[in-house]
C-alpha positions, 0 to 999 in steps of 0.5 A: 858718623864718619862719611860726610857728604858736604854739599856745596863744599867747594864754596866758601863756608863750605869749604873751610868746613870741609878743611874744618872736619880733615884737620879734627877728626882723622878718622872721617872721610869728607866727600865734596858734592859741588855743581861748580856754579860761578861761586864753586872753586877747586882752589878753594880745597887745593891744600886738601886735593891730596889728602886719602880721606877727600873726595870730590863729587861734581853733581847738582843736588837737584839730580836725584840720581846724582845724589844717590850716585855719591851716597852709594859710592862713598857709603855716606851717613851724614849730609851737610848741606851748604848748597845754596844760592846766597847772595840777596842781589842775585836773587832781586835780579832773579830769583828762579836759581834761588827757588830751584836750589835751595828748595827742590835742592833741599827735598831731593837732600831730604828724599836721600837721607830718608830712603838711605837711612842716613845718620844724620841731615844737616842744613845750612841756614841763615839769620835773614829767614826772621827778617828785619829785627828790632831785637835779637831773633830766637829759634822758635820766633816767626819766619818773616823773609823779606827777599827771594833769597831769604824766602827759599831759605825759609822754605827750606828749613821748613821742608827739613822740618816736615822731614824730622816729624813725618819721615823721622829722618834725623834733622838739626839747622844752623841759622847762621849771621854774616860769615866772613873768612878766606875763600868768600866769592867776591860779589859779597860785601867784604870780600867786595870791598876789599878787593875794590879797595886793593884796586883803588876801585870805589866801593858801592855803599848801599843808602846811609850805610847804617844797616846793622848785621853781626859778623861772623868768623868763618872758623867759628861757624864751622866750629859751631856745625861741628858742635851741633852735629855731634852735641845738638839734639835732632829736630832743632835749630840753632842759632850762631852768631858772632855776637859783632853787631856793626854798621856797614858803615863801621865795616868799610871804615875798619877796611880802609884803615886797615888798608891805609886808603882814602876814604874817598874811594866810599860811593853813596849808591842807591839802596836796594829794594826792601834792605833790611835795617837790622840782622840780630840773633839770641845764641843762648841756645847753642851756647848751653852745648858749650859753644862761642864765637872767639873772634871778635869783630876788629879779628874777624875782619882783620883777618880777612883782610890779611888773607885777600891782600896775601892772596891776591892769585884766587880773586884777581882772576874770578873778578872778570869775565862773568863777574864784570858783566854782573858787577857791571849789571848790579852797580854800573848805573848805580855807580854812574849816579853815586855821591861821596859820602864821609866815613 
């Protein structure tokens, strides 16, 4: 393993990875594969644009030609694939991108890494294939999606598992929980709340805010990657959590006081369709490879917060254009129609 093609790398889980695995191991050549997409940002991976083993593909992983343009070009053995659509309310509103990248995206993947003989497929998942849980969900627990997203996701973690027993190509998957960290495209809850908050803007809470998820450092997912690729046993899944189950609520009270804000900016807004009440994942498993998440909630979130109000250059020129019509489009009549609600 020493040419990795990291698909979606110019996002952002994807791209802390590919910083990730420069700054590990000096001997790997990292190659970026990214459509580009709205979520999709050179900015990202600026500080590592120079480095002699980067390179940056601009391909759509359904191209099959143009998957197999890269791996050619740059003699890659190894695929980890982050390319995905991710965010659940996109997928409510339309649900079409989800099917065509994160299942026909994965099979041409697959497709590659078998005709290629590649070393190693890696995907990229999530805990919302389980579904609503009452208890923490385990690697050999039932898939019960229960929104677009999570179903294209499901779907693709079972096509890669068709792969590792008919084809014999050499699979592991990672379901990870809510990532947080710097670089995450701003329709996502933190990153959202943040901003807005810097902006004195309101932040659209969902219902009663008790939906529970665990929280997830972004180093730590990728440290837990890297830990599967060279430690995991092919044809498994691992769970990675953080092992920082909190209420939304908690999360955007934690915000505001970091921030010094009033908790008057928080907006009761309508629940959207079929919210799950609870994300939890057991990582028994991938803790017998030696690995565990070392950031704690409060450090996690912390962090995170540091880094948008420091680097207020990367999100104040993504939050307009597209991202107001569909801020606009997803919160405009909820937030005309909103209460306040005390945290």
């Amino acid at each position: 393993m020493k040419n990795l093609l990291v698909t979606g790398g110019a996002g952002f889980i994807g791209s802390n990875f590919a910083r990730y695995m420069l700054e590990k191991y000096p001997h790997y050549k990292i190659v970026v594969f990214d459509k580009l997409t709205y979520a999709g940002n050179l900015d990202n991976l600026r500080d590592v644009a120079s480095s002699p083993r980067y390179a940056f593909v601009q391909g759509d992983i359904c191209s099959a030609d143009e998957v197999q343009g890269a791996i050619r070009a740059h003699a890659i053995d190894t695929i980890v694939n982050f390319a995905a659509e991710t965010h659940v309310d996109r997928s409510i509103l339309d649900a079409d991108a989800f099917l065509r990248t994160n299942v026909v995206g994965t099979f041409v993947l697959l497709e590659a890494a078998k005709q290629f003989g590649l070393e190693r497929y890696h995907q990229i998942s999530t805990d919302e294939v389980y579904g609503w849980v009452d208890k923490p969900a385990h690697e050999d627990d039932p898939l019960i999606p229960r929104s677009p997203y999570a179903a294209a996701k499901a779907s693709g973690d079972l096509m890669v598992n068709a792969y590792y027993v008919t084809h014999h190509v050499p699979t592991t998957i990672t379901r990870a929980s809510n990532t947080v960290g710097p670089y995450q495209y701003p329709e996502k809850v933190v990153p959202l709340f943040i901003t807005n908050a810097l902006e004195n803007e309101p932040l659209p809470l969902y219902g009663d805010g008790k939906q529970i998820r665990d929280w997830l450092y972004v180093t730590d997912h990728c440290e837990a990657v890297d830990v599967v690729l060279h430690q995991g046993k092919v044809g498994e899944v691992y769970n990675v959590g953080g092992d920082n189950e909190r209420h939304n609520v908690e999360v955007v009270k934690l915000i505001l006081d970091t921030l010094d804000k009033s908790p008057d900016l928080v907006r009761r807004v309508a629940d959207r369709s079929g919210h799950d009440r609870r994300y939890s994942l057991g990582i028994e498993k991938i803790e017998q490879l030696g690995w565990k998440p070392r950031h704690s909630f409060e450090g996690a979130l912390t962090e995170t917060i540091h880094w948008y109000a420091e680097n207020k250059w990367w999100w104040q020129k993504i939050k307009s254009g597209d991202y107001r019509e569909y801020y606009e489009r997803q919160y405009g009549e909820r937030l005309r129609t909103s209460e306040a609600i005390t945290v």
